[in-house]
NUVO-495702 format. One record per atom (N, C-alpha, C): x, y, z; residue in one letter. Coordinates in pm, whole numbers, plus 50000, padded with zeros to 5 digits. Each point is the difference from the previous one (the first is absolute). Layout:
BEGIN
XYZA/...
REM end
This chain:
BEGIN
496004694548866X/498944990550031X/499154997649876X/499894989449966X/499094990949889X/498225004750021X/500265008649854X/498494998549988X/498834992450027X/499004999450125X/499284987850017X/500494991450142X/501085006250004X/500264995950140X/499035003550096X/499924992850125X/499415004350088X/500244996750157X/499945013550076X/500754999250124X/498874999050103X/500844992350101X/498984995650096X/498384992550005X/500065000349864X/499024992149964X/498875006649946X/500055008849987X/499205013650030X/499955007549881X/501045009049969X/500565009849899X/500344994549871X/499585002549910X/499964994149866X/500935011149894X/501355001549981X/500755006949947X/499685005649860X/499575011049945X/499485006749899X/501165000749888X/500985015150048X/500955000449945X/501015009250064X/500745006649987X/501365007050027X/498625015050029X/500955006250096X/499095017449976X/501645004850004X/500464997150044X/501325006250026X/501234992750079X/501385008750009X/500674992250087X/501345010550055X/499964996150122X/501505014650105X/500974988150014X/500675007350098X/501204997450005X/500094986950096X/498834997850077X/499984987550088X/498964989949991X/498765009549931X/498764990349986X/499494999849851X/499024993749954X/499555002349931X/498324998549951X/499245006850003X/498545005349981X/498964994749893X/499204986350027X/499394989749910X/498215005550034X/499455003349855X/498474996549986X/499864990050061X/498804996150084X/499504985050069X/498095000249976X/500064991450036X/498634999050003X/499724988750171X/499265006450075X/499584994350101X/499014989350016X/500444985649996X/499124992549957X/498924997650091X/499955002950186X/499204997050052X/499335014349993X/499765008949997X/499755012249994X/499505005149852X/500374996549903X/499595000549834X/500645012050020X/500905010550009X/500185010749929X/501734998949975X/500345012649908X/500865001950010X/501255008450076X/501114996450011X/500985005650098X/501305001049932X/500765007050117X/501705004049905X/500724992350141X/500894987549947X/500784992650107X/501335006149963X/500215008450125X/501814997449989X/500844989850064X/500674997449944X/500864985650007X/501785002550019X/500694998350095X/501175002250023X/500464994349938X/501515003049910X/500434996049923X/501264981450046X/500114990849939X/500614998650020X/501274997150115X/500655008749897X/501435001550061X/500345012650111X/498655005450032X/499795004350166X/499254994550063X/499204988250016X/499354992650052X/500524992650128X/501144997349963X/501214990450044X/500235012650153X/500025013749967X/500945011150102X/498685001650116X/500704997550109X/498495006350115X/500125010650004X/501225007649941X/499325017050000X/499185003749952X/499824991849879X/499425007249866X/498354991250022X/500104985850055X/498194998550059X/499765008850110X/501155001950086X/499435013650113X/499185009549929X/500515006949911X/499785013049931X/498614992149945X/499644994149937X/499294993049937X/498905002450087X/499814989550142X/499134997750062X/499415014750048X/501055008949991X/499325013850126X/499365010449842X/500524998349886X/498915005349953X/498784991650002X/499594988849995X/498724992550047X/499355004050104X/500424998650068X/499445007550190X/499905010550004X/500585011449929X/500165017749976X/498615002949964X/500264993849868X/498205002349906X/498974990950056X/500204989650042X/499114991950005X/499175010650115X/500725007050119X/499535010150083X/499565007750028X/500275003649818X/499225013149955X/498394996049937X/499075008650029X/498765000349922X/499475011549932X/499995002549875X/499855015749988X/499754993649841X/499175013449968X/499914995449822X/501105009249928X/500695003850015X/501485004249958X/500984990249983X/500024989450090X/501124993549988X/499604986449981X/500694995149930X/499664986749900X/500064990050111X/498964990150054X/499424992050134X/500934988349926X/500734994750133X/500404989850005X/498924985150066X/500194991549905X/498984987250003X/500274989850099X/501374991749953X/500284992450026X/501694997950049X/501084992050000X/501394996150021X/500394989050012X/501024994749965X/500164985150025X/501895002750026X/500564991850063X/501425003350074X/500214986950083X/500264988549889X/499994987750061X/501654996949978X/500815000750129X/501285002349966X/500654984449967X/500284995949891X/500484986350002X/499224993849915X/499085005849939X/498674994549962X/499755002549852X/499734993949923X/499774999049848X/499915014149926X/498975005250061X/500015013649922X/500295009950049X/500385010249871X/500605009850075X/499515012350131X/500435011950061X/498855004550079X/499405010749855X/498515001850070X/499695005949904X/498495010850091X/499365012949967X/499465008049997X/498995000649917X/498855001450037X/498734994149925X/499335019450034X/499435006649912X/500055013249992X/498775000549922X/499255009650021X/498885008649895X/500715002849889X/499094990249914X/500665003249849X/499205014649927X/500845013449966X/499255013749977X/500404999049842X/499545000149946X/499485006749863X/500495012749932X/501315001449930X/500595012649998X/501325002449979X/500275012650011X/501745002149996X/500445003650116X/501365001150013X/500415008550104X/500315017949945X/500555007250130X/499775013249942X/501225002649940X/500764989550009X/501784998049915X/499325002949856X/499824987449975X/499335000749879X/499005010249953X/499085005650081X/499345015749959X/501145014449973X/500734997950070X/500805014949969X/501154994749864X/500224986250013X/500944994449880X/499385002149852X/498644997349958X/499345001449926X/498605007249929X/499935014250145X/499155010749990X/500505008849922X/499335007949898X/500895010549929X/499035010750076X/499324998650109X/499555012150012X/499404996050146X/500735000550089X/499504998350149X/499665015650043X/499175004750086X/499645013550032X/500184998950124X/500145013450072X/500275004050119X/498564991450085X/498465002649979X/499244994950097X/499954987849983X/500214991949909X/500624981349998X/500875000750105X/501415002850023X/500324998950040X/499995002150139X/499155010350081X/499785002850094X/499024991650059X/499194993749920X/499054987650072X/500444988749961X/501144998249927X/500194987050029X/501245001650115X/500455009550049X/500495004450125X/499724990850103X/498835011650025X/498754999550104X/499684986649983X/499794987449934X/499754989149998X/500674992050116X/501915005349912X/501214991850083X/499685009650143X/499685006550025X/500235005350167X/498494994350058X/498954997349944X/499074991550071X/500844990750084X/500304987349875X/500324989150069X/501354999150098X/500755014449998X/501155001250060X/499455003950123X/498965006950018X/499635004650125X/499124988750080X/499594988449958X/499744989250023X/500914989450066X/501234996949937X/501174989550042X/500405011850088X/499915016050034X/501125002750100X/499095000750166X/498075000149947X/500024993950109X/499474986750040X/500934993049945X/499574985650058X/501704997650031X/500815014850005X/501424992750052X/501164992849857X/499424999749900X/500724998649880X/501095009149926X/500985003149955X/500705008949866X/500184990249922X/499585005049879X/500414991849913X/501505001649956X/500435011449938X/501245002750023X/500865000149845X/498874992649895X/500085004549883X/499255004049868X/499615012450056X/498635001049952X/500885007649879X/499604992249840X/500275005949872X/498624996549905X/500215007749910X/499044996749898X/499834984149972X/501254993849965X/499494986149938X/499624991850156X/499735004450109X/499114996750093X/498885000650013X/499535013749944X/498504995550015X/499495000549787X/499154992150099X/498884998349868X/498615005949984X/499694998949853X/498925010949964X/499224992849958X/498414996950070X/498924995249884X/499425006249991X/498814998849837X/499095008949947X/499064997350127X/499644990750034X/499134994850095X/500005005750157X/501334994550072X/500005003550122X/501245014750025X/500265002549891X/501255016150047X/500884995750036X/501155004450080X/501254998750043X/499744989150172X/500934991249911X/500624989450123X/501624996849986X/499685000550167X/502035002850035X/500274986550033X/501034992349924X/500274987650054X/501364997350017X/500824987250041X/501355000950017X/500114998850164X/499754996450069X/500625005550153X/501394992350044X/500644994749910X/500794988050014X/501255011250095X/500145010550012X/500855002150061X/499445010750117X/498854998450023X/499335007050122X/500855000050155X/499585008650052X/500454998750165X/499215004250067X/499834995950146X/498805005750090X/501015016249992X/499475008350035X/500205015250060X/501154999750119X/501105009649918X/500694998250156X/501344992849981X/499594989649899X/501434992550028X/501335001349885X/500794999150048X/501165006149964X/501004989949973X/501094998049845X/500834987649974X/500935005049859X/500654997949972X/500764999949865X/498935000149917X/500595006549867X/498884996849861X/499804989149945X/501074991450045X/500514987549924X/500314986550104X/499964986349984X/499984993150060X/501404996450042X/500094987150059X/501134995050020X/499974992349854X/499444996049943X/499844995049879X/500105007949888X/500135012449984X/500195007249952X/498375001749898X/499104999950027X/498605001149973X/500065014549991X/499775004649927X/499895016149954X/498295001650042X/499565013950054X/498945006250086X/499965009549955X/499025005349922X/499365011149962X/500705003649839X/499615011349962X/500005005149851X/500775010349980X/501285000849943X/500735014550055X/499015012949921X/499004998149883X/499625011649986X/499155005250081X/499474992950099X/498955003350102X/500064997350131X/501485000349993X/500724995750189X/500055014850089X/499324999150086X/500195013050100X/501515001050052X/500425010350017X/501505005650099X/500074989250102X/498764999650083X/500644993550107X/500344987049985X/499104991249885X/500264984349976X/500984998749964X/500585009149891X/501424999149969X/500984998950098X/499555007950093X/501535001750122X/499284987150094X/499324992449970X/499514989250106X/499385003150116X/499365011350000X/499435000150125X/498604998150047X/499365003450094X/498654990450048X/499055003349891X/499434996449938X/498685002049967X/498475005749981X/499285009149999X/498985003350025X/498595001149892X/499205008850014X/498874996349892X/500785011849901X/500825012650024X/500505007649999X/501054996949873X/500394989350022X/500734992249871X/498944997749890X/499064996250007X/499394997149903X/499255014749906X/500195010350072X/499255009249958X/500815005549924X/501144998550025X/501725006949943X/499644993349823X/500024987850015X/499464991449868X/498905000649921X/498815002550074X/498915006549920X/500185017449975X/500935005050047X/500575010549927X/500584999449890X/501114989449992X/500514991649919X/498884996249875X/499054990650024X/499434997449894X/499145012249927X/499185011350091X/499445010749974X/500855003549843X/501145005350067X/501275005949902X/499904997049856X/500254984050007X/500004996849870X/498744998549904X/498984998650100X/498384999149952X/500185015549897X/500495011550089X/500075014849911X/500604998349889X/501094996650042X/501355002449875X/500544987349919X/499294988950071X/500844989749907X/501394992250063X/500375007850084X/501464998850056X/500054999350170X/500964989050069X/499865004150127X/500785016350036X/499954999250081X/500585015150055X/501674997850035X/500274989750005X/501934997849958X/500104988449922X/500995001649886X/499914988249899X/501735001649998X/501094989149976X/501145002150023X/500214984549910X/501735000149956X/500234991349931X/499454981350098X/500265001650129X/500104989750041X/499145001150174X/499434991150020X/499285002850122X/500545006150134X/501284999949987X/501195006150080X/499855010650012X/499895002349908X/500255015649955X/498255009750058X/499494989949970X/498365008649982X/499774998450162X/500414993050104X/499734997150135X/500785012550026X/500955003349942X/501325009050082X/498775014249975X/499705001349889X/498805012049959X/498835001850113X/499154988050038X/499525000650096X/500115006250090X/500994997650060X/500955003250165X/500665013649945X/500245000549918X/500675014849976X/499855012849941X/499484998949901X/499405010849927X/498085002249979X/499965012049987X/498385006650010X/499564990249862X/498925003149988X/499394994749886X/499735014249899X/500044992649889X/498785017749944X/498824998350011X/499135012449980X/498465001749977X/499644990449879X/498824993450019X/499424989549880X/499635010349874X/499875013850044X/499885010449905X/501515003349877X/500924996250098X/501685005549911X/499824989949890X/499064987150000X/500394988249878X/499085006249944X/498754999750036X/498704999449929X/498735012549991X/500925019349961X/499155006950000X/498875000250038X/499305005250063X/498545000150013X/499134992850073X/501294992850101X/499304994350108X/499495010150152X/499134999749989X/499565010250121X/501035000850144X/499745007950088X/500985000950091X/499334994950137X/498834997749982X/499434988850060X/500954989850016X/500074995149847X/500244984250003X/501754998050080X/500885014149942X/501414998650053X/500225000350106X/498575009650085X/500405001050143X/499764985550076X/499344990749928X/499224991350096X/501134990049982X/500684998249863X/501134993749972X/501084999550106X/501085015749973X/500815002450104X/499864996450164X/498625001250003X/500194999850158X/499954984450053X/499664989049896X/499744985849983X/501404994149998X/501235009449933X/501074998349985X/501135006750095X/499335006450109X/501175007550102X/500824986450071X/501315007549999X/501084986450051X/499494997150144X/499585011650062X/500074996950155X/498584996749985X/499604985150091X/498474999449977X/499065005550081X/500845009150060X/499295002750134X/499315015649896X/500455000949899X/499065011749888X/499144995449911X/499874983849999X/499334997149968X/498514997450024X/498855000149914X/498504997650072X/500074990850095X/499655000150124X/499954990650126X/499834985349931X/498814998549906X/498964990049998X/499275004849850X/499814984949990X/499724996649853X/498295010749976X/499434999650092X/498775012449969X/500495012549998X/500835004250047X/500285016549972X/500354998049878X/501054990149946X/500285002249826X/498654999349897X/499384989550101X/498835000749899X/499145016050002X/499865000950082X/499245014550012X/501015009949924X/501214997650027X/500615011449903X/500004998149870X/499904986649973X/499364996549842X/499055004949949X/498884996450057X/499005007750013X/499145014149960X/501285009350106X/499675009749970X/501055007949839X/500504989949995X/500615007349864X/499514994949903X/499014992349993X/499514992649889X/498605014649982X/499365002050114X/498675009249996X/500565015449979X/501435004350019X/500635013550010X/501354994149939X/500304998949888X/501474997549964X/500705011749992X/499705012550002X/501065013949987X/499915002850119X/499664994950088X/499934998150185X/500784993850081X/501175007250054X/500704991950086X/499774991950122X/499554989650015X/499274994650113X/500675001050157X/499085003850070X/500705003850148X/501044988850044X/500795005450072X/501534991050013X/500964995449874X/499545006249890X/501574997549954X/500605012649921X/499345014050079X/500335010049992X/502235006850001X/499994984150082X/501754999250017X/500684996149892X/499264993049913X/500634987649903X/499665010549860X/500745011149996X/499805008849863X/499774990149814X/499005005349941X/500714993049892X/501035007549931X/500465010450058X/501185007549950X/501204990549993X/500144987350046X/501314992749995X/500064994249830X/501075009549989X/500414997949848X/501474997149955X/500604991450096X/501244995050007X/500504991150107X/499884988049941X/500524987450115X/501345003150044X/500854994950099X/500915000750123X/500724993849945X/501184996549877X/500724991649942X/501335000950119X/499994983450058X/500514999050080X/501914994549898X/500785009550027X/501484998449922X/501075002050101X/501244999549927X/501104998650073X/500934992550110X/501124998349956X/500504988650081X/501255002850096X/500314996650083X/500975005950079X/501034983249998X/501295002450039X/500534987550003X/499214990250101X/500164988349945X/499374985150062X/499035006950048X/499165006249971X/498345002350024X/499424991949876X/499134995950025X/498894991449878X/498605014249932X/499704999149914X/499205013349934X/498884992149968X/499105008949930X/498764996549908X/500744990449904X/498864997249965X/500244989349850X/499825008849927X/500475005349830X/499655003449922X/498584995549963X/498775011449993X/498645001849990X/499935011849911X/499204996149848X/499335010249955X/498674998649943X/499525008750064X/498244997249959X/499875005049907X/498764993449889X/499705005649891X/499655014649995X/500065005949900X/499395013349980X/498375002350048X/499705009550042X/498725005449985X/499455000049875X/498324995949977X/499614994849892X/499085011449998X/500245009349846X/499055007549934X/497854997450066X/499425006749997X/498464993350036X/499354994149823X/500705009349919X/499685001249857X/498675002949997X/499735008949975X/499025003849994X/498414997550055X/500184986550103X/498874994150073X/499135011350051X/499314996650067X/499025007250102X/500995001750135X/499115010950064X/501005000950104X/499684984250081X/500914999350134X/499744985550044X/500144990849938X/500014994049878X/500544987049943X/501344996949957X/501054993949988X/500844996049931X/500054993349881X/501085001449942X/500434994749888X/500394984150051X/500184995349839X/500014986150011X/501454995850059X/499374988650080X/501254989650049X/501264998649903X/501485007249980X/500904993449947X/500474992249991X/500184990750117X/500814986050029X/500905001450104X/499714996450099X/500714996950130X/501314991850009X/500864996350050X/500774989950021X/499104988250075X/499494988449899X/500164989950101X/500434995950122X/501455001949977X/500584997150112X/499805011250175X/499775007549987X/499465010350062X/498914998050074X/498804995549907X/498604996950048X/500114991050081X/500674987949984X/500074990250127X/501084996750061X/500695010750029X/501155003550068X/500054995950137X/500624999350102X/499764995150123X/501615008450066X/499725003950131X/500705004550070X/500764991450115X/501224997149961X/500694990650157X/500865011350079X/499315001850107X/500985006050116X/501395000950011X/500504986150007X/501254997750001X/500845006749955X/499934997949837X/500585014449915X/499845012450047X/498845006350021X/499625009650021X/501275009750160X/499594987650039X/500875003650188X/501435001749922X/500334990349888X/501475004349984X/500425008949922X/499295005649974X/500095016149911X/500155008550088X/499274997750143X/499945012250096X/498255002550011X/499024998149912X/499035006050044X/499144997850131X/500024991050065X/499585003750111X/501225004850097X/501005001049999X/500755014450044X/499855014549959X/499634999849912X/499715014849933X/498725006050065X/498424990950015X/499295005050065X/499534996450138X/500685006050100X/500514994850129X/498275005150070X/498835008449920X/499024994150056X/499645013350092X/500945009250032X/499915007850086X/500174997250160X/501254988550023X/500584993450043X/501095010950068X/500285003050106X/501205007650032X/499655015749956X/501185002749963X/499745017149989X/500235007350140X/501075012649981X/500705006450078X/498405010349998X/500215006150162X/498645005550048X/500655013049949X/500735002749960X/500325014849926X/499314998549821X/500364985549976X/499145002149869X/498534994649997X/499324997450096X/499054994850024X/499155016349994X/500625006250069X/499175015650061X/500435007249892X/501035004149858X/500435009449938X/498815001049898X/500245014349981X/499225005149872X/498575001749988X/499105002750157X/499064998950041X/499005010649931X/500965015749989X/499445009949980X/498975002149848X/498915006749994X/499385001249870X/500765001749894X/500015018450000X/500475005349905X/499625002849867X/498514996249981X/498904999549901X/500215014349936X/499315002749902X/499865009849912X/499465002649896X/500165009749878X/499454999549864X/501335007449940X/500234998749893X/500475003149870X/498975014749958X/500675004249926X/499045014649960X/499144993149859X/500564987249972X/498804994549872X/498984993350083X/500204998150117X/498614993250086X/500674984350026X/501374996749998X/500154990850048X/500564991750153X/499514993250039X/500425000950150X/501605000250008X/500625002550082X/501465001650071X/500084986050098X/500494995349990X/500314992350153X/501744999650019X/500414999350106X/501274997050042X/500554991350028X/500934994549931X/500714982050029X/500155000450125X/500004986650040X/499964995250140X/501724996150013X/500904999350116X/500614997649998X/500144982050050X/500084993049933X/500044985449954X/500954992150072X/500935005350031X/501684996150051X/499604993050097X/500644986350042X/500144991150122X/498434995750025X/498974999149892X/499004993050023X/499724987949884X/499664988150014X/499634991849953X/498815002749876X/500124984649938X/499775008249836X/498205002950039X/499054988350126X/498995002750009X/499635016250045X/501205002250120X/499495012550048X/500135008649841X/501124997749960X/500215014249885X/498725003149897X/499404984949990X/498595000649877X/499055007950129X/499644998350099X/499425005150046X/500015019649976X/501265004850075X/500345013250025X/499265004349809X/500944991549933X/499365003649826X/499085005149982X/498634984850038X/498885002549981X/499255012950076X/500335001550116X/499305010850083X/500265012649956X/500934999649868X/500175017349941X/499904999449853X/498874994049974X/499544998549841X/500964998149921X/501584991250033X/500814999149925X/500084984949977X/501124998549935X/499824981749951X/501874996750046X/500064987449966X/501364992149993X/500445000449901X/500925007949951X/500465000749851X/501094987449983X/501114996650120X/500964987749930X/500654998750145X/500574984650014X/500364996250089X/501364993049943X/501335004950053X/501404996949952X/500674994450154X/500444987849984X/501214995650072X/501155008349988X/500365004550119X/501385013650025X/500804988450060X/501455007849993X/501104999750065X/499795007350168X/498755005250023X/500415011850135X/499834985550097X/500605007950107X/500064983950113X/498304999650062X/500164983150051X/498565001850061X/499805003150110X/499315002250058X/499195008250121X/499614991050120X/499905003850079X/499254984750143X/498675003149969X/499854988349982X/498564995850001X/499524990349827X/501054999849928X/499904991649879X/499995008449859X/499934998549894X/499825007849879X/499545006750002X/500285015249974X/499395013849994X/500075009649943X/499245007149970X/500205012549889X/501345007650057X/501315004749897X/500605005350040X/500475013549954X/498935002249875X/500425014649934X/498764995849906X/499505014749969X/499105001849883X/500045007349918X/499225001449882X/499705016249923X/498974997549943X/499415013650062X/500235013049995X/500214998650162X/500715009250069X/501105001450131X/498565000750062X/500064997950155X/499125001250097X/499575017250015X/498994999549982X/499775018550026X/499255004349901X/500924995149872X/499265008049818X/498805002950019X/499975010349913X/498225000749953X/499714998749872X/499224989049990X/499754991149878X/498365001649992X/499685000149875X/498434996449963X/499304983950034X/498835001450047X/499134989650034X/500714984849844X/500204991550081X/499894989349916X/501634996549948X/500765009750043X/501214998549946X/500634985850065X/501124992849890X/500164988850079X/501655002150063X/500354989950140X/500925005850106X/500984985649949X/501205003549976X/500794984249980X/501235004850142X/500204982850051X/500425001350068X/501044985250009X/501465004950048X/501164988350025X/499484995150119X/500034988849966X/499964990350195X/501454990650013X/500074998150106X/501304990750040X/500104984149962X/501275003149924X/500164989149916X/500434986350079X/500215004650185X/500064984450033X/499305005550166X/499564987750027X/499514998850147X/500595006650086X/500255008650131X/500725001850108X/500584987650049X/
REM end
């Protein structure tokens, strides 16, 4: 759009602020109103698609719904189908960067930055979830930072009321959400909740610490399959000297099953909170979510005509160099391609991953009930004992569960040859054997069935 243009009669076109994959984001100046504003303007050559003004119009109505000083107030809309100009989104123009751009070009972000500009994104998250909103892609280059007004979350273009449930991806093939900040369940397509979004501001937390999301993989394929499959590490394994505050509040933001996740966008905040005022303080409830996890779940192996992981290798863990405790070292350089990566289902379903996490779906009542017993202990150096659970014929949710309840972790998840079980994909052998006595934290790898019953 031509500098000087002006839409609806109204909006007086400044210049470019930016531009995605469908719209693109113009300085304006409001001529009946005298101030200034940020018009987004659908592009083009999606103008023409009613999917893509669908999508269009319901982030208008999403935000426009929302009122909160967190989230960037929607003004105006225009969606004249047939009609000269394009549709377009008339928005509070904010003053600032996004927090993409803060962790891209901070050589020195600190642990309590990051924890209030947290607490910022879970304001306005706890806002849209109760007025019935998810946004559904909550990343850094979503919200924005002014010196003036602090953190505002904008973007709702792919919002849903609470509840509802659809593919990631359109019939149009419109890609939905961010694979570095896609929850388990969006990946496997299923319903929705505020619960998703918190999975993502875990997500953004992460990288606010370290610089990095919490799965990074050659191709968005690959980093969705990470999601759904493997643990994360502690924000401490990248970045020394992050308190265990901050890992516990992390992990538990990032549990696959969301039902371990904080209910609601105020408990995260409060657990923010309290690790910002006590950071060598593990905040109540995520006493489960150890930061002892010091080895992700590298999901390998292939059995005939079974489909596997994508080849994924995450960068190394980065030295602190000598910082203060809590800060990181400087930004190396990300993959572009990575940062605005996008996740399509489609692929995803044909790899197998939403077969792989069946959700806690089925499950034989023999492996539903196994491996109940304690078996707690100490080591004569003072370290706890616990006893592997026996894992066999339960699903991969139940198995993270039995894990977590004995201070142990998910060490690796392998597609076997053993046959499958009634009730759908299931753990079918592990190690260390059901029974062992292993030290607190040790991690349990386990074969699951390489095809459906």
């Amino acid at each position: 759009m031509d500098q000087g243009a002006v839409l609806a009669g109204r909006y007086a076109v400044a210049g470019l602020l930016g531009a995605g994959g469908m719209a693109e984001v113009y300085r304006a100046h409001d001529l009946r109103l005298d101030r200034d504003v940020a018009v987004k303007v659908l592009r083009a050559a999606q103008a023409g698609d009613a999917a893509f003004r669908i999508r269009f119009r319901r982030e208008a109505l999403a935000a426009a719904s929302l009122n909160h000083p967190r989230i960037v107030a929607v003004f105006d809309a225009g969606d004249e189908a047939g009609g000269t100009e394009p549709p377009f989104i008339v928005m509070e123009y904010v003053e600032g960067h996004t927090l993409s751009d803060l962790v891209r070009d901070s050589s020195g972000l600190d642990v309590e930055q990051a924890l209030r500009l947290t607490t910022g994104v879970l304001d306005a998250l706890e806002h849209a979830h109760e007025h019935g909103i998810v946004h559904r892609d909550i990343k850094p280059a979503n919200v924005m930072l002014s010196e003036r007004d602090g953190v505002k979350v904008m973007d709702f273009g792919i919002a849903r009321p609470v509840g509802v449930s659809g593919m990631t991806v359109t019939g149009t093939a419109m890609v939905v959400g961010t694979a570095e900040y896609l929850s388990p369940e969006q990946a496997r397509g299923l319903a929705v909740d505020a619960r998703c979004d918190l999975y993502s501001a875990g997500c953004l937390l992460y990288e606010l610490l370290t610089g990095r999301p919490p799965f990074v993989a050659e191709s968005p394929l690959a980093v969705a399959w990470k999601h759904v499959e493997e643990e994360p590490l502690a924000p401490s394994t990248h970045v020394p000297g992050i308190p265990a505050a901050c890992d516990a509040v992390v992990l538990r933001a990032l549990a696959k099953d969301r039902e371990d996740r904080y209910p609601d966008a105020a408990a995260m905040r409060a657990a923010v909170q309290a690790a910002l005022r006590a950071p060598h303080e593990v905040p109540a409830g995520t006493a489960r979510f150890p930061a002892a996890a010091t080895a992700a779940a590298p999901v390998a192996g292939r059995s005939a005509g079974v489909a596997h992981s994508p080849t994924a290798t995450a960068p190394a863990p980065r030295a602190a160099g000598g910082r203060a405790a809590g800060r990181r070292p400087p930004r190396r350089g990300r993959r572009t391609a990575l940062a605005a990566s996008a996740i399509v289902l489609v692929a995803a379903a044909a790899l197998g991953v939403h077969a792989l996490s069946a959700g806690g779906t089925g499950g034989t009542a023999a492996g539903a009930g196994a491996g109940t017993g304690t078996g707690t202990g100490t080591t004569a150096t003072g370290k706890q004992m616990e006893q592997a659970p026996d894992l066999r014929g339960q699903t991969m949710t139940q198995a993270r569960r039995q894990v977590l309840a004995r201070h142990l972790r998910l060490a690796g998840v392998r597609l076997g040859d053993c046959p499958a079980l009634p009730g759908g994909r299931q753990v079918c052998s592990q190690q260390p054997a059901p029974g062992s006595r292993v030290t607190a934290g040790t991690g349990i790898s386990v074969q699951i069935s390489a095809k459906r019953h």
